[in-house]
C-alpha positions in Angstrom: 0.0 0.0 0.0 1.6 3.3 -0.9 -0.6 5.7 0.4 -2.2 5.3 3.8 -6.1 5.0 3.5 -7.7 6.2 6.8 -10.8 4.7 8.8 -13.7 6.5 9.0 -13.6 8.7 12.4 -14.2 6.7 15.8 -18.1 6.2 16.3 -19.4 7.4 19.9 -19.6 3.9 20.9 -15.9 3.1 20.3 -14.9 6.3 21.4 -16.1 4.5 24.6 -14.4 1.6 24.7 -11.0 3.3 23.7 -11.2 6.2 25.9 -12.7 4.8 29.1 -14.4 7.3 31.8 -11.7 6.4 34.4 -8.6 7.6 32.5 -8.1 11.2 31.1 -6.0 12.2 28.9 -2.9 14.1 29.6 -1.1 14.4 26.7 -0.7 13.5 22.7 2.5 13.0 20.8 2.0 12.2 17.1 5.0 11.5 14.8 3.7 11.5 11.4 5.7 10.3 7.9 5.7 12.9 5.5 3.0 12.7 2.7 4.2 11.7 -0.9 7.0 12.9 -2.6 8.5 12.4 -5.9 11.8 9.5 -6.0 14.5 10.4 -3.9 16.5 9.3 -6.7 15.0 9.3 -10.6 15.3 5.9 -11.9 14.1 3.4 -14.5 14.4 6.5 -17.5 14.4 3.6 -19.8 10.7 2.8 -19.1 10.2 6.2 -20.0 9.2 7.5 -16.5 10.2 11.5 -16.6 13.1 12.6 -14.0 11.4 15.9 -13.5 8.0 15.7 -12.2 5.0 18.8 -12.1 3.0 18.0 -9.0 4.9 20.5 -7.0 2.8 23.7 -7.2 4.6 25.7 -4.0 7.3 25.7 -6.5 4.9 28.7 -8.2 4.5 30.4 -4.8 7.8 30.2 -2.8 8.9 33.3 0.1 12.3 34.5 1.2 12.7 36.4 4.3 14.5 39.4 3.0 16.6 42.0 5.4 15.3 45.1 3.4 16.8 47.8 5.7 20.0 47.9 7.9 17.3 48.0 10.9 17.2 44.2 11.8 13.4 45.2 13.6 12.4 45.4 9.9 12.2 42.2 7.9 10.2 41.9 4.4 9.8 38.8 2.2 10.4 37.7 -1.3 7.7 36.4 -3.3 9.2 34.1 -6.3 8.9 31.5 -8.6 11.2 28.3 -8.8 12.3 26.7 -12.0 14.5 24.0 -12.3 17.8 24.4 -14.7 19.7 20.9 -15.9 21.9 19.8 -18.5 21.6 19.7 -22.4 22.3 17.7 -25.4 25.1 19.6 -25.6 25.9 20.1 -22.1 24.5 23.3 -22.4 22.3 24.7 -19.2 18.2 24.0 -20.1 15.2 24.2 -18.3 13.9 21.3 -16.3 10.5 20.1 -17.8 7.8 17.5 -16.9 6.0 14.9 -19.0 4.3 17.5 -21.1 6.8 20.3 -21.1 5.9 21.8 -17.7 8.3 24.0 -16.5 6.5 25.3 -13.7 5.9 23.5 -10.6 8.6 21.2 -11.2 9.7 19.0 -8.0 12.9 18.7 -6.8 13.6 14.6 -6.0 12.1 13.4 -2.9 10.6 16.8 -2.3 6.3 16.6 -0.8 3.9 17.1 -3.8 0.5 18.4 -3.4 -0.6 14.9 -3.2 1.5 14.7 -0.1 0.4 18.3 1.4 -3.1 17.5 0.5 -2.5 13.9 2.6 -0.9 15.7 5.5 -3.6 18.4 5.6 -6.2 15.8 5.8 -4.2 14.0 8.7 -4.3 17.3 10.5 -7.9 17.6 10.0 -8.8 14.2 11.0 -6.6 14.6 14.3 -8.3 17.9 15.3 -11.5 16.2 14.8 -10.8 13.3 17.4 -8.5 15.7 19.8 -10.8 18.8 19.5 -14.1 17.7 18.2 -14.7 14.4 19.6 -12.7 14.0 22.9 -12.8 17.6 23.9 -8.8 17.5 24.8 -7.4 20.7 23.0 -9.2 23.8 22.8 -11.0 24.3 19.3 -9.7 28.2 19.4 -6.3 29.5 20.1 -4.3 32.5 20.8 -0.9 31.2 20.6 1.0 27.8 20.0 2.2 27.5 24.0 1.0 24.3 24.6 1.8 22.8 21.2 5.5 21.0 20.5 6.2 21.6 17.1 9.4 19.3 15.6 10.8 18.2 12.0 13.8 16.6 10.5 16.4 18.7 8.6 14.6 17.6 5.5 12.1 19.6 3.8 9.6 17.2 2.9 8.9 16.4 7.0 8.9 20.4 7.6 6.5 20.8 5.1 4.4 17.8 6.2 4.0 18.7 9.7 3.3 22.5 9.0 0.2 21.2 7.0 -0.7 19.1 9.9 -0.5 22.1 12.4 -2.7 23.7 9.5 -5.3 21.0 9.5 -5.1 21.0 13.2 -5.3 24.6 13.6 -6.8 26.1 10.5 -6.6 30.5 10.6 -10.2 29.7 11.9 -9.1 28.2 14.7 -6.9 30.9 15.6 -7.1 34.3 16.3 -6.2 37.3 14.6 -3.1 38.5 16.0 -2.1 34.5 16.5 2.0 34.4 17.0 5.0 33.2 15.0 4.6 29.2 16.0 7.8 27.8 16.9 9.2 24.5 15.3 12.0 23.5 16.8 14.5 21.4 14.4 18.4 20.0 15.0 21.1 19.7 12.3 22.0 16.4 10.6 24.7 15.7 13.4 22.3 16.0 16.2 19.7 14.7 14.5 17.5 11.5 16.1 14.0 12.1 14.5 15.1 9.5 12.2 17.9 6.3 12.2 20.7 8.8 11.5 23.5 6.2 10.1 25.1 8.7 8.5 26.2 10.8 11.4 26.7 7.5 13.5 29.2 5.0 12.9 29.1 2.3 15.0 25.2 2.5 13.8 25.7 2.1 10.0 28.3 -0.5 10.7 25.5 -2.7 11.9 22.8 -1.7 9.2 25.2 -3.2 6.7 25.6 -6.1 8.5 21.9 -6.9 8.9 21.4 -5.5 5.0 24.4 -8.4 4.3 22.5 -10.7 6.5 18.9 -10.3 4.3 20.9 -10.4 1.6 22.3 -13.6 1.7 19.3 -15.4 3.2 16.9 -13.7 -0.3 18.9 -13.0 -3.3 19.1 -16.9 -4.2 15.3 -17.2 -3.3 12.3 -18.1 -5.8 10.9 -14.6 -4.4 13.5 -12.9 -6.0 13.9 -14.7 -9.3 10.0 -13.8 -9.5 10.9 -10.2 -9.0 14.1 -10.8 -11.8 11.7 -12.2 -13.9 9.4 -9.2 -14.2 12.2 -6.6 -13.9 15.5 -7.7 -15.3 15.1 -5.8 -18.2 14.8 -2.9 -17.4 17.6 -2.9 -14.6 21.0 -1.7 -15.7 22.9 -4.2 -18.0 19.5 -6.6 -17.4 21.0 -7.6 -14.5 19.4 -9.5 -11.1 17.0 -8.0 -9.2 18.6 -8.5 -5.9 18.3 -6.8 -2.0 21.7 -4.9 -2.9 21.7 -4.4 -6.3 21.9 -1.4 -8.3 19.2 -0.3 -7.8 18.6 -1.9 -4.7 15.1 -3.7 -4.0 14.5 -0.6 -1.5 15.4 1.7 -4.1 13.2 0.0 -6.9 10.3 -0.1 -4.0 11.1 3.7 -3.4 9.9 4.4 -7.4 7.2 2.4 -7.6 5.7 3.7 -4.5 6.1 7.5 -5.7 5.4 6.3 -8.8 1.8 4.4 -7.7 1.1 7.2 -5.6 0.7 10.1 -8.4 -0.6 11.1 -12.2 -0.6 8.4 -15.0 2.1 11.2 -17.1 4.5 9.5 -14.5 4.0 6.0 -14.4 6.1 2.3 -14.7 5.1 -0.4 -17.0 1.9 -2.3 -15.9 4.4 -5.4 -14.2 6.2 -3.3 -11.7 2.6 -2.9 -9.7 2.2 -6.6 -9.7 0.7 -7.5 -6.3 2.6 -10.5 -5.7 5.6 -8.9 -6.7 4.9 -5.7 -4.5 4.2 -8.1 -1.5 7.8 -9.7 -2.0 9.3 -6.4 -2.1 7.8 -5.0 1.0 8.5 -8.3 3.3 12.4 -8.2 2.3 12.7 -4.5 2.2 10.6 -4.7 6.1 13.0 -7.2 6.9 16.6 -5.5 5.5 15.8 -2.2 7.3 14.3 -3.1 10.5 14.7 -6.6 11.8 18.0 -5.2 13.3 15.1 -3.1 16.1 13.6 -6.6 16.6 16.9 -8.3 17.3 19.3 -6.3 19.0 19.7 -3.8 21.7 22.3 -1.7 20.5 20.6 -1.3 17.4 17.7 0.1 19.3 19.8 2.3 21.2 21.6 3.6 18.3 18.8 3.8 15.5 16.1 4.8 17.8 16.9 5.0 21.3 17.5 8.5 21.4 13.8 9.4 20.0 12.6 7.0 22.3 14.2 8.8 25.4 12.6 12.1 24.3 8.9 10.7 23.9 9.4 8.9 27.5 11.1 12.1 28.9 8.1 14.2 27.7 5.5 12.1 29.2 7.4 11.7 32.7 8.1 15.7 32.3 4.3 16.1 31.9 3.9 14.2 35.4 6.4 15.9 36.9 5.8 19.2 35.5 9.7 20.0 35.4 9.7 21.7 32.3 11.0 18.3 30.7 7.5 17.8 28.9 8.5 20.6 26.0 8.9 23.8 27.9 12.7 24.4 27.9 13.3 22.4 24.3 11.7 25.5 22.9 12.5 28.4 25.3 11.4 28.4 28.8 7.4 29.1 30.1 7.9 33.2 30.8 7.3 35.1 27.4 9.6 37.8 28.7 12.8 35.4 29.4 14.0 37.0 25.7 14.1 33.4 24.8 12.8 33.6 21.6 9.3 34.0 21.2 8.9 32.6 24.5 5.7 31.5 26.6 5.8 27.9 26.1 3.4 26.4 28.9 2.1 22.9 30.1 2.9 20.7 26.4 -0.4 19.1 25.6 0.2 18.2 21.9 3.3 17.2 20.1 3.6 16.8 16.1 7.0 15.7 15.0 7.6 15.5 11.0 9.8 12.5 10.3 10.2 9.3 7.9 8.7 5.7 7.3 12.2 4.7 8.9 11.1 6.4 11.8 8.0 5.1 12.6 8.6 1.5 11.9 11.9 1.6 13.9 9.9 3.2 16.6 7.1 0.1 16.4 9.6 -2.6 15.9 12.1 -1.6 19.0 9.1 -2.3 21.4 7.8 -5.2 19.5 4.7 -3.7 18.1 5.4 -4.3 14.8 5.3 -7.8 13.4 3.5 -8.7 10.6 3.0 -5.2 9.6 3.7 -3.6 6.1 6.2 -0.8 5.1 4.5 2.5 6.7 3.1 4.2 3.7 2.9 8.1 3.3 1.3 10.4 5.7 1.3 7.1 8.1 1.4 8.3 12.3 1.7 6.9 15.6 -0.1 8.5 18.5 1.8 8.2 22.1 -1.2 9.0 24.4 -0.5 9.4 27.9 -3.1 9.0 30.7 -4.1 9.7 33.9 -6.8 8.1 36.3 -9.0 11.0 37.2 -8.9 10.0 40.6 -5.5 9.6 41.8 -4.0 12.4 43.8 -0.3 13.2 42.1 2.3 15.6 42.8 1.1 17.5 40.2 -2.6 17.9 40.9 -2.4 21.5 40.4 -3.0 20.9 36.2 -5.9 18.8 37.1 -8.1 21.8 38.4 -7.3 24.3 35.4 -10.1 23.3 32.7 -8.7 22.2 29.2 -9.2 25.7 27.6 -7.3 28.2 30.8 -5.0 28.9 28.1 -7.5 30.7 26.0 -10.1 32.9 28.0 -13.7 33.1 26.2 -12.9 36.1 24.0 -9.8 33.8 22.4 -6.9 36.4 23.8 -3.7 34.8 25.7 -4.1 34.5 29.6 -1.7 34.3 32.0 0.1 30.8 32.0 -1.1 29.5 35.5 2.5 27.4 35.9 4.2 31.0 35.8 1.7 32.6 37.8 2.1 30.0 40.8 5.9 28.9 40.5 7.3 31.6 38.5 9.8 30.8 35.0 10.3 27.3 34.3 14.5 27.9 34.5 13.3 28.6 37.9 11.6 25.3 38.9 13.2 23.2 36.8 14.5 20.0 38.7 18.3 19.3 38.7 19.3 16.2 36.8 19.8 14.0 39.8 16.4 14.8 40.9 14.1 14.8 37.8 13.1 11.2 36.9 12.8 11.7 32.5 16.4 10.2 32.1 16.7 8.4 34.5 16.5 4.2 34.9 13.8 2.3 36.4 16.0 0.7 38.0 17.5 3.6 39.8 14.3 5.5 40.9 13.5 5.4 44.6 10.5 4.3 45.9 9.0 7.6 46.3 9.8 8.2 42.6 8.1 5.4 41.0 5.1 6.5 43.2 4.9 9.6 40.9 4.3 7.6 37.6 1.4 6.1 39.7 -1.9 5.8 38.3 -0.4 6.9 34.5 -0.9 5.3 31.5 0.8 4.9 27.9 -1.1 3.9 24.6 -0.3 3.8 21.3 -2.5 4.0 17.7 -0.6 3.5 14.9 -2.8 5.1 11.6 -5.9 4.5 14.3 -5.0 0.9 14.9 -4.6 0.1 18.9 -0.9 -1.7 18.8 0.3 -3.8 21.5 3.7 -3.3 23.3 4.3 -7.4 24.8 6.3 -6.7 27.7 2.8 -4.7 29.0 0.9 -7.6 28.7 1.7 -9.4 32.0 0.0 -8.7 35.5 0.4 -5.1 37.0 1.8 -3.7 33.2 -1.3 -2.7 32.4 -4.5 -0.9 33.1 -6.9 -3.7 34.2 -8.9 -5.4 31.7 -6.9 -4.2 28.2 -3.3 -5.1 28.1 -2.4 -1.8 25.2 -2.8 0.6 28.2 0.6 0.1 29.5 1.5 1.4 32.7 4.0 4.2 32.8 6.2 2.8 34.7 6.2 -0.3 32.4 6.7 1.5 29.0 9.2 3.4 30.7 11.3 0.6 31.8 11.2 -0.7 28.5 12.4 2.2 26.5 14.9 2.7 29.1 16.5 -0.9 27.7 17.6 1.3 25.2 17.5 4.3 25.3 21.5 6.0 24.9 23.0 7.9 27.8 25.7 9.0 25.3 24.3 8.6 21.6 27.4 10.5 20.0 30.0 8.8 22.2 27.8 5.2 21.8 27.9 6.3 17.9 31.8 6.5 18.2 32.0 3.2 20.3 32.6 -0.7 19.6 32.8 -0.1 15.8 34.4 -3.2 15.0 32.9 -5.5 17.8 30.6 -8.2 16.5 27.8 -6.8 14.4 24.9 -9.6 15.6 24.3 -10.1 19.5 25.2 -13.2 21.4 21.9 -13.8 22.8 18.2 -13.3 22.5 17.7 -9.7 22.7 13.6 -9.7 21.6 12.4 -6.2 21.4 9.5 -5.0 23.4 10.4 -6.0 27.3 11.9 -4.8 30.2 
């Protein structure tokens, strides 16, 4: 499936049964794949598929922010038009054109075409219905973006993608007119864990080749893949193999025919490369080459995903504790008059984080909540829901008696963040590191500590599928009577299995130690 076909919205009486009247929800982090995209990488010209492809309209429309002025209080933008410039016959400089001759709207490769913002709008849309409409969670108008977390990859296509979302989530209806600057907070490639990042961490693609060499060996001689030769060798380079490394490689021919399935008929394969047996084959080998490794072993956990994993745990234990580790001071601090920015960030109730298929199925996979399923297609999204029983008395009951909508007063306009107004900035009541419990083990919490993750809950949808995490299943892991409510304490344990105290220096480590663990190292338990 290349494009993720969504449910019709929860009826009242499942609504029921998945949000039960005992538990209220506390807060929402989404991590949404970007919507569809042209090929990262144009291939198969000789089927006469088109490099250049014109279902990028933005390309029309694009803004600069322009410094008009010496005065840096002043800033004005430039409205212009992108076109694409390659090479000739001759070598010579042309313009890049589509099927037709388009030379507007042209896409760049592996940049998100309307298709994708028009998927990833419609996401957004769908989640403001069930957070806004349906459950009653977020506010349906707002004044600013303070209790929003707002996160992307370095790459445009997940930028773009989860702007839409906040769009759809938050349409200019929704907000009101003098609505600030949002913030979206983003890292560079070196820093970056929003997706498996093997090419800022060593030790990490050492083992991704070793598990690609491993899938490899065990397919490339199989009857699956002299099916797939069969219908492709042709039109592979020199008619060679289809194999999981070739050139292509069977990701990379599942890349095009993805895109390719996903758009117009001006850019389409040949009728055989949308086989349904053959695009079966594809996914199960390209599901098994790129993430059995999260399924297998915890260091790859901890290197490909770990880190992600630590900040969706942290955020949820910061929004128990209320230590500013829930959001607050990743974008700037609670007070809008630290000078941090735009400032005002306050009590995180909603997280969207733009990122990649290889993110969400390495997220599934490292707690075991992914077998069986299929390559996550475009504008797929996993929910992290975190609960509270409505009766249990925490350390931070304070947020329990502010309704869902203090943020906004009734005529829309900002009120005063009630953490502030009680505790003052949260640089002021933030916890030190040996007190706050976010990053720190299970194992190493005190009594008294674990009795704050009391009576709080962890459940995740995955494209509005309940998924089950296995090592929540036994007694006292889970709420009573449904096994996917894990306890917080539970999920945290497990994540804590991997998640890196030192991901650049872990990165840097063991690079030529075996590649494959020595034991059984099952994903998805304590």
């Amino acid at each position: 499936m290349t494009t993720h076909q969504p449910r019709k919205p929860y009826t009242s009486e499942e609504l029921a049964q998945l949000y039960p009247s005992s538990l209220e929800l506390q807060l929402v982090q989404v991590l949404l794949r970007h919507g569809e995209r042209s090929p990262v990488s144009p291939r198969f010209q000789n089927t006469g598929l088109r490099p250049y492809w014109p279902y990028c309209n933005a390309a029309r429309q694009l803004t600069s922010v322009i410094m008009g002025t010496t005065d840096w209080s002043q800033w004005d933008s430039l409205k212009y038009r992108r076109r694409l410039e390659t090479f000739g016959l001759d070598d010579g400089p042309v313009i890049a054109s589509g099927p037709n001759g388009e030379f507007d709207a042209v896409c760049q490769p592996g940049e998100l075409t309307d298709k994708g913002r028009e998927t990833t709008l419609a996401l957004g849309k769908r989640l403001r219905h069930l957070y806004v409409d349906q459950l009653n969670f977020m506010p349906k108008l707002i004044a600013d973006s303070d209790m929003i977390y707002l996160r992307a990859t370095p790459i445009p296509r997940a930028l773009e993608s989860v702007q839409q979302a906040f769009w759809g989530f938050y349409p200019p209806s929704a907000r009101t007119a003098d609505f600030p600057a949002p913030t979206i907070v983003t890292r560079t490639p070196a820093d970056e864990t929003l997706f498996p990042n093997d090419g800022n961490c060593r030790r990490f693609a050492h083992l991704s080749r070793a598990f690609a060499q491993r899938t490899a060996e065990r397919w490339n001689d199989s009857d699956d893949m002299a099916y797939l030769s069969k219908l492709f060798s042709k039109w592979m380079p020199g008619e060679t193999k289809v194999a999981v490394d070739s050139h292509p490689r069977l990701s990379g021919l599942m890349d095009t025919i993805n895109a390719t399935d996903a758009h117009g008929p001006e850019t389409k394969l040949p009728r055989e490369f949308y086989d349904p047996k053959a695009r079966a084959i594809i996914d199960k080998i390209s599901v098994e080459e790129w993430f059995v490794g999260y399924r297998e072993s915890v260091e790859y956990r901890m290197l490909g995903i770990g880190g992600l994993m630590g900040d969706v745990t942290s955020r949820m234990i910061g929004s128990v504790e209320r230590n500013g580790a829930d959001g607050i001071l990743e974008i700037g601090g609670v007070d809008g008059d630290l000078g941090h920015g735009r400032g005002g960030e306050t009590d995180i109730k909603l997280a969207l984080s733009g990122c990649h298929d290889t993110t969400l199925a390495a997220v599934l996979t490292s707690l075991g909540a992914f077998d069986g399923e299929n390559w996550p297609p475009f504008t797929s999204h996993i929910a992290f829901e975190l609960f509270r029983k409505k009766q249990t008395e925490l350390a931070a009951h304070a947020a329990r008696t502010v309704p869902g909508d203090a943020f906004t007063k009734s005529n829309g306009s900002k009120s005063q963040s009630w953490w502030s107004s009680i505790f003052g900035s949260a640089n002021a009541v933030a916890k030190p590191q040996s007190e706050a419990i976010a990053r720190k083990p299970t194992e190493e919490l005190t009594d008294k500590q674990k009795d704050v993750l009391k009576g709080y809950y962890v459940r995740l949808r995955y494209n509005d599928k309940i998924m089950q995490v296995p090592g929540c299943k036994p007694d006292g892991k889970h709420l009573d009577g449904d096994t996917t409510f894990c306890t917080l304490e539970a999920f945290k344990s497990i994540a804590d299995k991997y998640t890196p105290k030192n991901w650049k220096y872990a990165c840097a480590s063991n690079v030529d130690a075996p590649s494959f663990p020595a034991k059984d190292e099952t994903a998805g338990y304590e």
